[in-house]
VMD Tcl script that draws the C-alpha trace (Angstrom):
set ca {
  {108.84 76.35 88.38}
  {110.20 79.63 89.21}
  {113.76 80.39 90.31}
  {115.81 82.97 91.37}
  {119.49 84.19 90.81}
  {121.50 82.75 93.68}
  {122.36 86.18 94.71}
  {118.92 86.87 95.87}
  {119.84 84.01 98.70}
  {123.47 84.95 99.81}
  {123.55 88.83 99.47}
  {122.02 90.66 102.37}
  {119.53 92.87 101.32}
  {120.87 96.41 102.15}
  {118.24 98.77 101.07}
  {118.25 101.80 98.14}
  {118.29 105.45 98.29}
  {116.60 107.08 101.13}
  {114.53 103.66 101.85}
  {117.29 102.72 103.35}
  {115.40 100.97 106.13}
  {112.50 98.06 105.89}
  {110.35 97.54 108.57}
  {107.30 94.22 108.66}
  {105.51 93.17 111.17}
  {106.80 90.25 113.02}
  {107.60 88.76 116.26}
  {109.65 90.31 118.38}
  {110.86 88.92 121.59}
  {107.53 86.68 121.89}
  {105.15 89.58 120.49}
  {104.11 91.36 117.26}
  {105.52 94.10 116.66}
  {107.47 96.14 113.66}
  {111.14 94.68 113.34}
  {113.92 96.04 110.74}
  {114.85 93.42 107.75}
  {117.62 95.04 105.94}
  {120.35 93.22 106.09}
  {118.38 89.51 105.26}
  {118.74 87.47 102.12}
  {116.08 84.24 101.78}
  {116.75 80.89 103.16}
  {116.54 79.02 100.08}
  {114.93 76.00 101.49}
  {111.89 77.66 103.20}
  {111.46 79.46 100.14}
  {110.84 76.52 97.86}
  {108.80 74.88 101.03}
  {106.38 78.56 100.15}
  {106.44 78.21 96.55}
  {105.25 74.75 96.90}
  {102.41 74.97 98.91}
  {101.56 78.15 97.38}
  {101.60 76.44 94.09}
  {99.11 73.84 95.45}
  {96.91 76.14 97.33}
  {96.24 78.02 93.85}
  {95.82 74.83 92.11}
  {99.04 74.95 89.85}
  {101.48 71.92 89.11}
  {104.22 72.45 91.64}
  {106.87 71.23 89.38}
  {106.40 73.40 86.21}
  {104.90 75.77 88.30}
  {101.84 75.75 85.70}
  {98.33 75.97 86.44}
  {96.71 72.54 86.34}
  {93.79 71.58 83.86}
  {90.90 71.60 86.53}
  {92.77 75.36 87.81}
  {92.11 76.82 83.96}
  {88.70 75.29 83.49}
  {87.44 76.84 86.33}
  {88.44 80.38 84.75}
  {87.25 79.36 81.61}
  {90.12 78.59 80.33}
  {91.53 75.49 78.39}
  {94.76 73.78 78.11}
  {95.27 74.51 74.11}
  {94.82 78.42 74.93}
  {98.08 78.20 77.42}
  {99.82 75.98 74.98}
  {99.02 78.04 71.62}
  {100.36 81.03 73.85}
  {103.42 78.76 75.14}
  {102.69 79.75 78.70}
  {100.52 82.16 80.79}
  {100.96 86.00 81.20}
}
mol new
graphics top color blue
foreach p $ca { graphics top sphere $p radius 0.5 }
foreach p [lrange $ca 0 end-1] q [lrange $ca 1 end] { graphics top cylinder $p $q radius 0.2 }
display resetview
């Protein structure tokens, strides 16, 4: 599975250059809106909680963070392929 350096979950993101300031759309004060999120790091937990069911919604092994057999077949892919290549990408 993937993983981060554990600075991407305690150092506040503060922005570079002159995009110093990130705006996404999100709720704000009960309604959508554009809200600011400089100054955020990720909450490790819900993270991982993400990567997991993102993982299974694609149809790759949420532990090695592979894709799973059925996954490559239905690309037309096989399981020697990945291995011979020691990994995807």
């Amino acid at each position: 599975m993937v993983h981060f350096s554990d600075y991407i979950y305690r150092v506040p993101f503060k922005g570079s250059g002159n995009f110093a300031m990130y705006y996404l759309p999100g709720r704000v004060k009960g309604r959508w809106d554009y809200m600011r999120v400089d100054g955020r790091c990720l909450d490790r937990a819900k993270f991982e909680e993400f990567k997991t069911r993102f993982y299974d919604l694609e149809g790759w092994d949420t532990r090695s963070g592979w894709p799973k057999k059925k996954t490559l077949e239905s690309l037309g892919l096989s399981m020697s392929q990945v291995n011979s290549r020691k990994g995807i990408g």
